[in-house]
Structure formats: C-alpha cells, structure tokens
N, C-alpha and C positions, 0 to 999 in steps of 0.2 A: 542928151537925153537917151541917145541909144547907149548911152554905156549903162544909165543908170538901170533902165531896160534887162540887160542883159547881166550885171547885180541879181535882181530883184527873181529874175527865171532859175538862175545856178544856186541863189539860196534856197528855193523853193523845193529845187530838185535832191539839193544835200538832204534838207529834211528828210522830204520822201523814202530816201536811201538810208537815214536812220533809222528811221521808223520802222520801214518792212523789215531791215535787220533786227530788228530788237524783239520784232515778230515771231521772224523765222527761229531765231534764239531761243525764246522762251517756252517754243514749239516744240524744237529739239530737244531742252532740257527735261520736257515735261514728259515727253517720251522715253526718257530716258532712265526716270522716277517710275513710269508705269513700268517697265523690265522688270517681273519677277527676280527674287536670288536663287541661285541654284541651290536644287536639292541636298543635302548632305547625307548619302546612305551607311548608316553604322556598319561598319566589317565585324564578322566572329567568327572564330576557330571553332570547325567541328569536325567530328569523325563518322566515319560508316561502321555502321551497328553492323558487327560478324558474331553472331550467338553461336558459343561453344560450350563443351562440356569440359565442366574441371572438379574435382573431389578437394575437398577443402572441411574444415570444423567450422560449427555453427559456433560465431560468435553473438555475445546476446548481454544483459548488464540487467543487474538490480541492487536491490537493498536490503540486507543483510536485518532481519528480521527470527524474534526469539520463537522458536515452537511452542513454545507454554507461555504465554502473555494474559494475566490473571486480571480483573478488575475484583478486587476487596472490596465488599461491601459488609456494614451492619445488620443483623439479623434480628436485634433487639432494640430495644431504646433504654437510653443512659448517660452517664458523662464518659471520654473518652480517656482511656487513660493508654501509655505505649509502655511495651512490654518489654523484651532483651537488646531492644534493637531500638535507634533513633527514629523517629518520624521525618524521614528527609530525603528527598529524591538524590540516589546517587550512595545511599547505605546498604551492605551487602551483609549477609542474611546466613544461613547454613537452615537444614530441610529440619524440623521438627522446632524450629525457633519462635518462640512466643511474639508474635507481630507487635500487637495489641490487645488488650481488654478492657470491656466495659465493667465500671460498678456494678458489682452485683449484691452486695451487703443486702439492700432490701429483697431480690429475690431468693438468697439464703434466709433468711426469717420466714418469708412465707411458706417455705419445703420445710422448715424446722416446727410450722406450725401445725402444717397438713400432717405431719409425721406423729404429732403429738397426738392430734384427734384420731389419727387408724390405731394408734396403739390402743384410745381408751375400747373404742370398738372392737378390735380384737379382745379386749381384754371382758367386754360386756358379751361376748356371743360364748366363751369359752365355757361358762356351766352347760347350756345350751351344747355345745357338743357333746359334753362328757354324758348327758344325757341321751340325746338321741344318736351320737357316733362314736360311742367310747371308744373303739379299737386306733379310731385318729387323733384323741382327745393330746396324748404326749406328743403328734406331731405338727398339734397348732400349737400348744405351749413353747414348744421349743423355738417356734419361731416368731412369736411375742417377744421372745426374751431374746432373739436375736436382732430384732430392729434399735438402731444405732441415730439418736438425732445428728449425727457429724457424722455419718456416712451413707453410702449408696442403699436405697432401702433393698431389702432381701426379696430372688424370686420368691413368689406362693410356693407353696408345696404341692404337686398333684392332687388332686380328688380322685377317689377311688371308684364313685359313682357318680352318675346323673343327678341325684337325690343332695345327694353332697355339694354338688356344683349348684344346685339353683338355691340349696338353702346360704351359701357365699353370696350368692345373685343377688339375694332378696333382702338380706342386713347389709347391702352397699357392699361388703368389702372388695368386688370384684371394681366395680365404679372407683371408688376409694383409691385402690391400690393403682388402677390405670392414671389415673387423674395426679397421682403424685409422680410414676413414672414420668408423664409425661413434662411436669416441672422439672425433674431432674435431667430430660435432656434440653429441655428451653435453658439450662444452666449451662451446658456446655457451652451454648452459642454466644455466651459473653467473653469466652480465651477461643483468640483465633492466632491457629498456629502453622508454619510456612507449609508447603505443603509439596516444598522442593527447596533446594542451594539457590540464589541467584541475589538478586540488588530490585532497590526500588526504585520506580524509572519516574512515580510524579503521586504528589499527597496532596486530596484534597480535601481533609478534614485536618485540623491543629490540635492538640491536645488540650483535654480539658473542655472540651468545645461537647455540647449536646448532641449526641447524633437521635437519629428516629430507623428504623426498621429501613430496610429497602436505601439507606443513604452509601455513595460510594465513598470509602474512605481513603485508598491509595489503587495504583497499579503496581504488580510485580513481574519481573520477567526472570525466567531461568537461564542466567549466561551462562552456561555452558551444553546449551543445546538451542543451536540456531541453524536457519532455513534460507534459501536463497531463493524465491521466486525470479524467474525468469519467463520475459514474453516472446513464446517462438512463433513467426510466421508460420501461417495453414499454408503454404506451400513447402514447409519443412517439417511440419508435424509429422507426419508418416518418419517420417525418419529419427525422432525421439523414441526415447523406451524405458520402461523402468530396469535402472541399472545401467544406464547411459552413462562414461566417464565423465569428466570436466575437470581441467584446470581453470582455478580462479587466480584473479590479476587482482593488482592494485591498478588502481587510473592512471598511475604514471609505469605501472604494466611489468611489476613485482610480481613473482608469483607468491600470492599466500596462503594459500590452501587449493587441496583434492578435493574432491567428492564424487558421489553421483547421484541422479535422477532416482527417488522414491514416490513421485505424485506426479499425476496428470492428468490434468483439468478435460474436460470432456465438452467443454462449456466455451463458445467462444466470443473473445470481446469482440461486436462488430463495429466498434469503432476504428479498433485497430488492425481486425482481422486476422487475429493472434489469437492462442492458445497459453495456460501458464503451464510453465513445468517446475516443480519444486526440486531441484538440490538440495542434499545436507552435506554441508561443508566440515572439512575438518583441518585446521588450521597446522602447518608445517613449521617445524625450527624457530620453535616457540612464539612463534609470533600468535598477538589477538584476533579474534575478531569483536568486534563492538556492533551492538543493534544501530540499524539505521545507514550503518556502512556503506557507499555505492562500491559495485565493485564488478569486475568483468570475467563473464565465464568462457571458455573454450571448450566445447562438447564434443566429445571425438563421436561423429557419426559416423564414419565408413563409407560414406553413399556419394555419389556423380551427380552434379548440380548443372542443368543450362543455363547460360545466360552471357553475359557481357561484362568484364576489368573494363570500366571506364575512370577517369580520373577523379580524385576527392573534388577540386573544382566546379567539378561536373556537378552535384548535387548541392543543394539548397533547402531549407526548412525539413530536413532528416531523411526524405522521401519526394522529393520534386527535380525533375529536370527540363529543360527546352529543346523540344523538336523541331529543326526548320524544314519548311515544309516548301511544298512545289510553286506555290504563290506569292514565295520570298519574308513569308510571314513567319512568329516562331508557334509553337504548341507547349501548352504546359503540361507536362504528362506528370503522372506517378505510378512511380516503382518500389520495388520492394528489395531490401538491400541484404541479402545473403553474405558474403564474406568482405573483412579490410585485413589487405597486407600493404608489404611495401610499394607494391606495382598499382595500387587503387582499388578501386572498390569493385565488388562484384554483384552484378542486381541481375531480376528478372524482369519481365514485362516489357520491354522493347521490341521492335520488328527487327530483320534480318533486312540491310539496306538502307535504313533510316539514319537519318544524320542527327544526332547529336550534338548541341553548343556545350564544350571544353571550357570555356571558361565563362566569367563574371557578366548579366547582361544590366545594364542601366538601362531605367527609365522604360521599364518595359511598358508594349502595348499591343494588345492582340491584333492592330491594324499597325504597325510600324514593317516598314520593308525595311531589309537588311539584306546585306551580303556576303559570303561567308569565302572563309580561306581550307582547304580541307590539310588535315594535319595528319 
C-alpha cells in the first residue's frame, strides 16, 4: 500500500509541474507578442542652404503663337461659295487672295434696280432745273448720262447753293443716291479677300453651306510673323526690357532662332506670380517656325541673382521642395526657379542654413520623423 501511496503523490505532483509550466509558458509567450516592433526611421540626403549671388540668363519656354490670328466671319447672308484658295485647314494663301464669296446675283439685281429708278428721277427733275437753275442744268445732264447699271454709281456733282441743295433734298435724290451707295458697299461684303500671306489653321463652314450674318467661317494665321510669349517671375521682372536679347532653343536644346523682347505685360498672373513678356522671333539657317511650337528662350539680362544651385532632384511638381526641420519633420516649401544648367538649378526663397532633402521622398507625411544624412 505504501508504494501504491507514493505512485499516486509523484503522479500528482508531475501534473502539478506540467501545468504551472504550460502557465509560466504561455505567460512568457504572450508577453512576448505584446513587445512592440521597432520603429523604422526613413534616412534622406540633405544640404545646407548657403544663398549666393550668381549672374546668369533668364531662362523661360512658351509657344510659338502667330501675331495676326484672324477669326473670318460673314457679314451677309447667302450660299457659301470658295474663292482662289481651298476651304481646308492647312491651305496657304498670299495677301490680296480671294478667300471666299458669297452669291450675290440677287443683291446685284436689286442695285441694278435702285439704279434704274434714280435714273428715271433724275431724269424727271432735269426741266425743273433747266428752269429754276439753268447755269447747272448741263451739269446734271451730264451726269444722268453718266450713271452706268454695271458699274459703281457716280459721286453727285457739288451744288452751288443752299437753295440747290434742299431742292436735291426735297425730290429724294439726295436719300436716293445715299441709299444705293450704301447697297453698293453691303456688295463688297460678299468677296472677302486675305488681308495678309499666311495658311488656314481650322474651317468651320463647308462650302455651299448657308451662312447668316455674324457666322464664323474659318480662322487664318500669318506665318510669317510670329510671337513668343514668355512667363517671367515678378522677382525678375525688373530685369526685362524692351529690347531685351534671347536665344531660342528647340526642347532637345537646338538653337533656332534670335529675337528680342517688344511687349510687356504690365498685368500680373496671380496665379503664377509671373508677368508676360513677348518675343519676336526670327528663325536662323532656314530653319521654321510653326504656330503652337513649344520652345525655350535664353534672355541675356546682365543682372546678379540671389539664391541657391541645388540639385534637379531636389525639386518636384516644377516649384516644390522639402525642408527638414528641427523636430525631425519635413516642410513642403515653394520656390521660384531662376536658372538650369549643368550644375542644377537655381531658386530663390530659401533661408540661409536650412537643410534641404536632395533627393526623392516616399510616402510623405507632415507627422513622419526621419533622419537625414548631410551631403
């Protein structure tokens, strides 16, 4: 019995010792689970802002836009008919060249009619002169007999008096004669002719098609006189001028044409904070220019710029960089980008001492700590 005894205490006791192990275990593990993971703080390369002064050309880009950019419109109503030239965007033109014109058959008939009826009028008032103005009487004959129904009608002849003038006044022919002038220039407005050399850049009437009064028919541009607007920062403004040089670039950084500054805008975009300056360009070693063209200007200013060469890198959405600040945090600042050469960019609006992130940041967030490497 006592062994059995003693069995029965040493199994009891294994248990025991399972158990609180499997405790203490499950204890430790759990604790183990609750350990936080360690933080991971992103590293970024930055430099310390030294603002210096450097002379450099404004560089600056637009688009190559014509100085005379025309919307054609009808001034009558008719069917459309096209003149020396195609109805076609992209057909070129020379300055006196018949565009377009509208039928005018039916407004000729009606000047051929109005003309018929001043003839008879003149023709009924002419005893009546010879009567009370004989000394003028040969020089209204003469000009009866000069009105033409197929041509431009003839000025009046002067009146000699007052007396003369209102007896015109009073038999219509002065109403008369204004009232057909004025048919005969509503006739011109059916030939409409270029009014410069250049090409047609977009038609929006077809030929044969109805137009009405006031309807736009095509636009035209004069290629061979084009403008390059350019937007210069208001912290370089002062330093444009009329008569300011420029070399232009192609995008892959060709030069194709001089020019200089003839306009400035007085006006400024507050969006951009920028000012326009117009170039006119004049294309070198035969090469084109085309409307629409983007293309890069060099402005030789002469003038001493502050600020900071920091690297292309560096900048983001054209105008945005990252400040790290003293609470390990970044800042998103914006600057205003003055000169690109090979050595990086050069902007204004930075402190003197402020660190700057050099390169790319992920996943940004105006509460994320980082830690920076200085370069």
């Amino acid at each position: 019995m006592k062994l059995r005894h003693i069995l029965i205490i040493a199994s009891f006791v294994l248990i025991n010792i399972l158990i609180g192990y499997t405790l203490l275990k499950n204890k430790s593990d759990n604790k183990a689970e609750n350990k936080k993971a360690p933080i991971v703080v992103p590293t970024l390369k930055v430099k310390n802002v030294t603002n210096k002064t450097e002379r450099f050309n404004l560089i600056a880009f637009g688009e190559v836009s014509a100085y005379n950019q025309i919307n054609v419109s009808a001034e009558v109503q008719g069917k459309l008919i096209k003149g020396n030239v195609e109805l076609k965007p992209g057909v070129k033109f020379k300055k006196g060249s018949l565009l377009f014109k509208i039928k005018d058959t039916e407004a000729i008939y009606n000047i051929r009619a109005k003309k018929s009826g001043f003839i008879n009028l003149m023709a009924s008032i002419l005893p009546d002169i010879n009567v009370d103005y004989p000394s003028e009487y040969n020089k209204w004959v003469a000009y009866t007999e000069s009105i033409k129904l197929n041509t431009t009608l003839p000025t009046l002849p002067s009146w000699k008096s007052n007396k003369e003038k209102v007896f015109l006044s009073s038999k219509r022919v002065l109403s008369d004669y204004f009232s057909i002038k004025s048919a005969e220039e509503q006739l011109t407005k059916f030939y409409v002719y270029a009014p410069f050399s250049g090409s047609i850049k977009d038609v929006f009437i077809n030929q044969h098609s109805i137009v009405n009064p006031g309807a736009r028919v095509m636009t035209i541009v004069q290629t061979s006189n084009y403008e390059l607007p350019l937007a210069i920062p208001l912290e370089q403004a002062n330093s444009i001028k009329i008569g300011t040089k420029a070399n232009i670039y192609t995008t892959a950084g060709d030069l194709k044409a001089v020019g200089k500054v003839v306009r400035l805008s007085d006006v400024l975009n507050k969006k951009t904070q920028s000012i326009m300056a117009y170039v006119k360009p004049k294309a070198i070693d035969g090469k084109i220019l085309i409307e629409g063209e983007y293309l890069k200007a060099e402005l030789d200013l002469g003038s001493d710029f502050d600020g900071v060469r920091i690297p292309f890198q560096s900048i983001f959405n054209q105008n945005k960089v990252y400040i790290y600040q003293s609470d390990s945090t970044l800042l998103l600042k914006t600057i205003t980008v003055l000169n690109e050469n090979q050595n990086g960019v050069f902007v204004s609006g930075l402190k003197n001492d402020s660190k700057i992130v050099i390169q790319e940041v992920l996943n940004y967030t105006d509460s994320t700590k980082y830690k920076t490497v200085l370069k």
